[in-house]
N, C-alpha and C positions, 0 to 999 in steps of 0.2 A: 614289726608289723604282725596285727595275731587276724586270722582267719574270721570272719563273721559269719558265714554259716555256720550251723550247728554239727552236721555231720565234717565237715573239716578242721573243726576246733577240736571234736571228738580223736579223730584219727590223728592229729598233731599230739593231743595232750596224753598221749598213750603213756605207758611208762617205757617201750622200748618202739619208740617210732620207727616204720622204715621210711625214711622222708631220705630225697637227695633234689641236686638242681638241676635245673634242666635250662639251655639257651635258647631260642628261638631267632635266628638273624634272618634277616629278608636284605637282598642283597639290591644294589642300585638297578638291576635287570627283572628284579623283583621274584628272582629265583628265591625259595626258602632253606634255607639250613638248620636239622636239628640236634644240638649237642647236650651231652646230659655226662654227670658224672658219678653214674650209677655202672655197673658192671654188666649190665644188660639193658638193651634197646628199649625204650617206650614210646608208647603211641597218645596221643592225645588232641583232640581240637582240629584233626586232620594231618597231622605235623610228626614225621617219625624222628624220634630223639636217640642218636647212636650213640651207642659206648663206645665204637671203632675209636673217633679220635682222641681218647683218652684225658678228655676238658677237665679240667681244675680251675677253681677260680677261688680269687684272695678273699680276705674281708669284705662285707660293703658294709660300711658306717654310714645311718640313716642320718642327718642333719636337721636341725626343722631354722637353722638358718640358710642362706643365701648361695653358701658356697657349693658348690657340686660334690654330687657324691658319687667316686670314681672306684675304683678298680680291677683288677687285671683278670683275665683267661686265658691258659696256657694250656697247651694240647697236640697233638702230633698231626704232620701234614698227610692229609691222607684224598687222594686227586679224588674221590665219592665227595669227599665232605669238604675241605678247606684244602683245599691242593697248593701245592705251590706255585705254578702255572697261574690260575687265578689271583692268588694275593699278591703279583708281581705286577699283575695286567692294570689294578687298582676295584677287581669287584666288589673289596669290600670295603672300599675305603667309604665314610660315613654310612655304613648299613645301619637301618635299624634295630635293635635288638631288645628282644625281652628275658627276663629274670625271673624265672618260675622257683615255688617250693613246691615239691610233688612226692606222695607217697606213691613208691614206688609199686609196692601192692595191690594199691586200688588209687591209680590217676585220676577219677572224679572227685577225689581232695586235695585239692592243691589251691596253692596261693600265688598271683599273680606279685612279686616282691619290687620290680623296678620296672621301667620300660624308659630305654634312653638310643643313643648312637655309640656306633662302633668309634672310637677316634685314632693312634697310634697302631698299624699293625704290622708286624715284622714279622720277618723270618726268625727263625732262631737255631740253625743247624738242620737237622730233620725235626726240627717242630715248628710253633708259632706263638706269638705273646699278641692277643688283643688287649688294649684300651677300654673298657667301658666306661662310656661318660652318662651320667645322668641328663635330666632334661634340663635341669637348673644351668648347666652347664651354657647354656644359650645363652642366659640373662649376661654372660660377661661379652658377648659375642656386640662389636660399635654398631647402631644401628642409627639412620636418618642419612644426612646427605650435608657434604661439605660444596664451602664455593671453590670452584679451579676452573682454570682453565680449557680442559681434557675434560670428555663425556666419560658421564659414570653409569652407564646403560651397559648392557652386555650386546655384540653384537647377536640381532636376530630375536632379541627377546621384545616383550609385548611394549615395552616401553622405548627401545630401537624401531622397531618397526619394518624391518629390514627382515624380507623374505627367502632364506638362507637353502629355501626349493626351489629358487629362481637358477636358472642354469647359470646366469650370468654371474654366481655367487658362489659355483659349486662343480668341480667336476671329474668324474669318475673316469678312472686309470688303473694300468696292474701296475704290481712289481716288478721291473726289471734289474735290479741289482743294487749294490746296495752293502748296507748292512744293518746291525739292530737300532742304531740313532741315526744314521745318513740312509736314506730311501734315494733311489731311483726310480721315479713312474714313468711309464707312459702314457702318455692322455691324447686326445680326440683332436685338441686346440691347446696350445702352447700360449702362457700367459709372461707377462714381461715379469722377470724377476723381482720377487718382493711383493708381489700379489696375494700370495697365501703366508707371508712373514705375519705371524701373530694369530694364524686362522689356527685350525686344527688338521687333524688325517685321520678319519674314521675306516677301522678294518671290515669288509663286508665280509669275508670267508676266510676260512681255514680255521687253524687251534686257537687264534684268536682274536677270534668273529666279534665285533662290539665293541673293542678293545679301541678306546679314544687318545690320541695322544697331541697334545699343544706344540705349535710351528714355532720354533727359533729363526730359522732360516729360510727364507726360499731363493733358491740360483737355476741357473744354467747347466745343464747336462748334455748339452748335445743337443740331440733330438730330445729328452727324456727330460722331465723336471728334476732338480734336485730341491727335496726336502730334511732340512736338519733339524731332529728332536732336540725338543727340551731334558727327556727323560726317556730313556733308551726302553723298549721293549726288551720283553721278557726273553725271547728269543728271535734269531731273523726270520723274516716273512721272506716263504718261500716264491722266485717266480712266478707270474700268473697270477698272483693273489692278488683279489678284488678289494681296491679302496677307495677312499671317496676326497676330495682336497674341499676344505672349506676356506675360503676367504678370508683374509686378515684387517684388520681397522686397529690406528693407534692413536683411535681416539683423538685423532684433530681434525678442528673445525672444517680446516681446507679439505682432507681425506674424504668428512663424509657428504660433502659438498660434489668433490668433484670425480668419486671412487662411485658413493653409492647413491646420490642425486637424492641427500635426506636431510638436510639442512635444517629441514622445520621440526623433523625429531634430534636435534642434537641436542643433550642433556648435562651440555656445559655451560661455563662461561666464557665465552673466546674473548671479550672485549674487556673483562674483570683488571681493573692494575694489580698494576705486581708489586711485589717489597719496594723497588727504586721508587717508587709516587711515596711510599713515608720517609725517604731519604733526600727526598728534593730540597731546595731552597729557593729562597727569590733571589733573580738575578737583579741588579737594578738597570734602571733605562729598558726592560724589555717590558715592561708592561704584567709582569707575575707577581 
């Protein structure tokens, strides 16, 4: 990709350019992150681009067909910039990100090269490897709507219907014990076991505040709810710590009938045959 201004094609077509890249990530929280893999900090657009976390990134091969155009940034964990704390919690999983060429020199030359999402990110010892995926990358992504049985809404969303601020849907408890995948809350009102199975547990305080995680389990604690993650936090939540239980739906008919009294937003088919109606046959004397 070449620059269309004239003073940036200028400064690119140098014979000894100082040109290097710089990342821009906006995180699900819509925090910014600036990573650049110049030996010194830059500024630009509002956006401070650090050399702290030491970013490298592989090739990008431009395509003008279909497939996506992917590759990697690898960099050190550094708790300012890409901490490890964070990439465990999930901040940055699908982040945004853009792909600058920038002369380092003088930053109002530069070339905007890609803009896509973050996709694979891992640890990697005391560093990290992001995924960058192009935008093209969507086009592989199934899109429209199959017949089933089971509602394909998401609970709480505009096509649900299901108001997930209604107390009766939602309700706020500390930590009492525990550990990083089995929670122990206590809450206000004790729900019959399996109420929150499939919902969520949103963190409202501590290291980490925002930090959403999906219900496997919901039991019986005692007095105390127990909840069992899908996917164990980054570290345990200390006593006291403020979170919130969201609701669970699995998506049948009967559940949202007689759980959330939404029968008329259900966005399945409950009555649809199954495989056995193309295995049937006629019996004879019954009238089939």
């Amino acid at each position: 990709m070449r620059p269309e201004d004239p003073y940036t094609k200028d400064r690119f077509d140098e014979e000894a350019p100082s040109l290097c890249t710089c990342w821009r990530i906006i995180r699900q929280d819509d925090a910014e992150i600036g990573l650049t893999d110049h030996d010194r900090d830059i500024s630009f657009t509002g956006t401070l681009f650090r050399s702290a976390g030491g970013a490298m990134g592989s090739s990008l091969e431009a395509t003008a067909s279909l497939s996506p155009d992917n590759a990697d940034i690898i960099g050190v964990l550094d708790p300012d910039l890409l901490g490890a704390d964070a990439l465990e919690a999930g901040f940055f999983d699908e982040a945004d990100i853009q792909v600058w060429r920038v002369d380092w020199a003088d930053p109002d030359a530069r070339l905007l090269l890609r803009t896509g999402r973050l996709g694979e990110v891992e640890r990697t010892g005391e560093g990290f490897r992001a995924e960058f995926r192009s935008l093209k990358a969507q086009l592989g992504q199934v899109a429209g709507r199959i017949y089933g049985r089971t509602c394909d809404a998401a609970l709480g969303d505009t096509r649900c219907g299901v108001d997930l601020q209604d107390t009766s849907y939602h309700m706020d408890g500390v930590i009492s014990g525990g550990d990083s995948r089995r929670l122990e809350v206590t809450v206000g009102t004790k729900r019959t076991a399996g109420f929150y199975t499939g919902g969520a547990v949103i963190i409202d305080d501590g290291p980490l505040a925002g930090v959403i995680r999906a219900i496997r389990e919901h039991g019986d604690a005692g007095e105390d709810e127990s909840i069992l993650l899908w996917e164990a936090l980054p570290q345990e939540l200390s006593p006291g710590t403020s979170v919130r239980l969201i609701a669970g739906c699995d998506k049948q008919f009967g559940t949202c009938a007689s759980k959330f009294s939404n029968q008329l937003n259900f966005r399945g088919f409950p009555h649809i045959p199954g495989n056995d109606v193309l295995m049937a046959t006629a019996r004879p004397g019954d009238g089939s």
